[in-house]
KOLNUSE-593636 format. One record per residue (C-alpha): x, y, z; residue in three letters. Coordinates in steps of 0.05 Angstrom, whole numbers, always signed. Layout:
BEGIN
((X,Y,Z),"Ala") ...
//
This chain:
BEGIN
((-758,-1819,+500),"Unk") ((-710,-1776,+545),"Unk") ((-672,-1718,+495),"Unk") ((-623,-1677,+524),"Unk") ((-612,-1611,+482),"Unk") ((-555,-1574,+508),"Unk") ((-538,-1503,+474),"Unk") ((-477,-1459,+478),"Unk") ((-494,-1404,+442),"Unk") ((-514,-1329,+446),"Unk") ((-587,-1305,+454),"Unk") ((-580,-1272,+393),"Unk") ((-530,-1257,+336),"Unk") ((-531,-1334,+311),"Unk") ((-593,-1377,+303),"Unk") ((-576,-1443,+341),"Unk") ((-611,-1436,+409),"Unk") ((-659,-1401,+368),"Unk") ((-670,-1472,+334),"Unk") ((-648,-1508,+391),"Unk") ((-710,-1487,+426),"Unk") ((-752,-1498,+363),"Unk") ((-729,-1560,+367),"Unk") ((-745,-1572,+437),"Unk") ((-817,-1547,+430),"Unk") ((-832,-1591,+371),"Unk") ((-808,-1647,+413),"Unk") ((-849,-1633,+467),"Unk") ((-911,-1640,+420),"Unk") ((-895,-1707,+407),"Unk") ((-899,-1720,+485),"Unk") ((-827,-1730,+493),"Unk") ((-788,-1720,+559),"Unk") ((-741,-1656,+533),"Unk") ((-691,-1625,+585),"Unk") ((-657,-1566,+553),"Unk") ((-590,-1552,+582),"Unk") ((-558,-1476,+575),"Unk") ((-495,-1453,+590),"Unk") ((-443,-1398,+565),"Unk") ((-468,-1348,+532),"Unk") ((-537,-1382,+533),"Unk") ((-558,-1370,+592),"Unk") ((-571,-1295,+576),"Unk") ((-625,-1332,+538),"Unk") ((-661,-1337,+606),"Unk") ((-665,-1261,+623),"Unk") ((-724,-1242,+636),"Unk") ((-759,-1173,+621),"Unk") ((-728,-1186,+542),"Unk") ((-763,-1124,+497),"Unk") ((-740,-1148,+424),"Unk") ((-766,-1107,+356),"Unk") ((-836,-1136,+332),"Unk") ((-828,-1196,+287),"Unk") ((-759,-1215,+315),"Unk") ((-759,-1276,+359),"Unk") ((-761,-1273,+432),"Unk") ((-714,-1321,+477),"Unk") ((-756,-1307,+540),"Unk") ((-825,-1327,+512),"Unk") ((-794,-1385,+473),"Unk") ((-764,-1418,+530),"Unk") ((-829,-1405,+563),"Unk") ((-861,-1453,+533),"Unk") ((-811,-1506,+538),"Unk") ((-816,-1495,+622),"Unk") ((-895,-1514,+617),"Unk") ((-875,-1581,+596),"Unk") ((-809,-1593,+599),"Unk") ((-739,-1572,+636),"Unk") ((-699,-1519,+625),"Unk") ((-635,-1521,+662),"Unk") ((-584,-1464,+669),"Unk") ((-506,-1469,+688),"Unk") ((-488,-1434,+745),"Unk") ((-422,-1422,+737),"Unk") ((-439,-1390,+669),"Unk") ((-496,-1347,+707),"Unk") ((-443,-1319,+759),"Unk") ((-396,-1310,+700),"Unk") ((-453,-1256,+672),"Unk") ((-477,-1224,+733),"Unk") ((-545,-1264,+717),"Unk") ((-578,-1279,+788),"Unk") ((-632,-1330,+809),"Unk") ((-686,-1272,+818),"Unk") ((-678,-1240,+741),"Unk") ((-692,-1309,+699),"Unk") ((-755,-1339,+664),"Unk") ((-804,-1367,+715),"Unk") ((-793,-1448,+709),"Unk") ((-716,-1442,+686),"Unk") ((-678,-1471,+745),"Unk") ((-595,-1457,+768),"Unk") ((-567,-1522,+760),"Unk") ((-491,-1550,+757),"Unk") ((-450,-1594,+717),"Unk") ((-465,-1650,+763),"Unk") ((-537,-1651,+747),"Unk") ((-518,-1646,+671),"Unk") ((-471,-1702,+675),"Unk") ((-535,-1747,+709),"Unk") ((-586,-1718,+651),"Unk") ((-531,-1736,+604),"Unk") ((-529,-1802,+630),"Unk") ((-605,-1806,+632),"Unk") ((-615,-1789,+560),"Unk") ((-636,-1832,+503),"Unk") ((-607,-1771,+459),"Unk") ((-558,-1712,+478),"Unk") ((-568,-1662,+423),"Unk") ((-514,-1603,+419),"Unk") ((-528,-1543,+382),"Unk") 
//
């Protein structure tokens, strides 16, 4: 099964790409196909280099894990918006455009927004 998890949100300050993510790694130990799409504020999620407090989640290492077996896709329009360049996110995270969301969209057994 293709899911499509696309997230809006902030990093940090609300919890949905926090469970977004969570959602997207328990997925992908069920062996599904998961392509995680981020855009607006999200894509600060990607940053790496992210130093957070000990025992406070970390965006960088959670999306880690979703790039060793699944996609994670970034808006580039929403990167240039935030200064973000190619060279400062998460290894595996990839610049991508509305074009290829539209096709993953299209692709998708199930297009989950959070």
């Amino acid at each position: 099964m293709q899911t499509l998890i696309l997230i809006n949100d902030p990093p940090y300050g609300t919890e949905r790409l926090y469970n977004g993510l969570r959602l997207a790694h328990a997925l992908l130990q069920r062996e599904a196909d998961v392509t995680v799409f981020l855009m607006g504020d999200a894509v600060s999620a990607a940053k790496s280099g992210q130093r957070t407090p000990d025992g406070f989640y970390n965006t960088e290492r959670m999306l880690r894990r979703v790039t060793r077996r699944g996609k994670v896709l970034l808006c580039g329009t929403c990167m240039d918006a935030r200064g973000l360049a190619d060279d400062e996110v998460v290894e595996g995270a990839q610049r991508s455009t509305m074009e290829a969301l539209a096709e993953a969209t299209e692709q998708a057994d199930k297009v989950l927004i959070f």
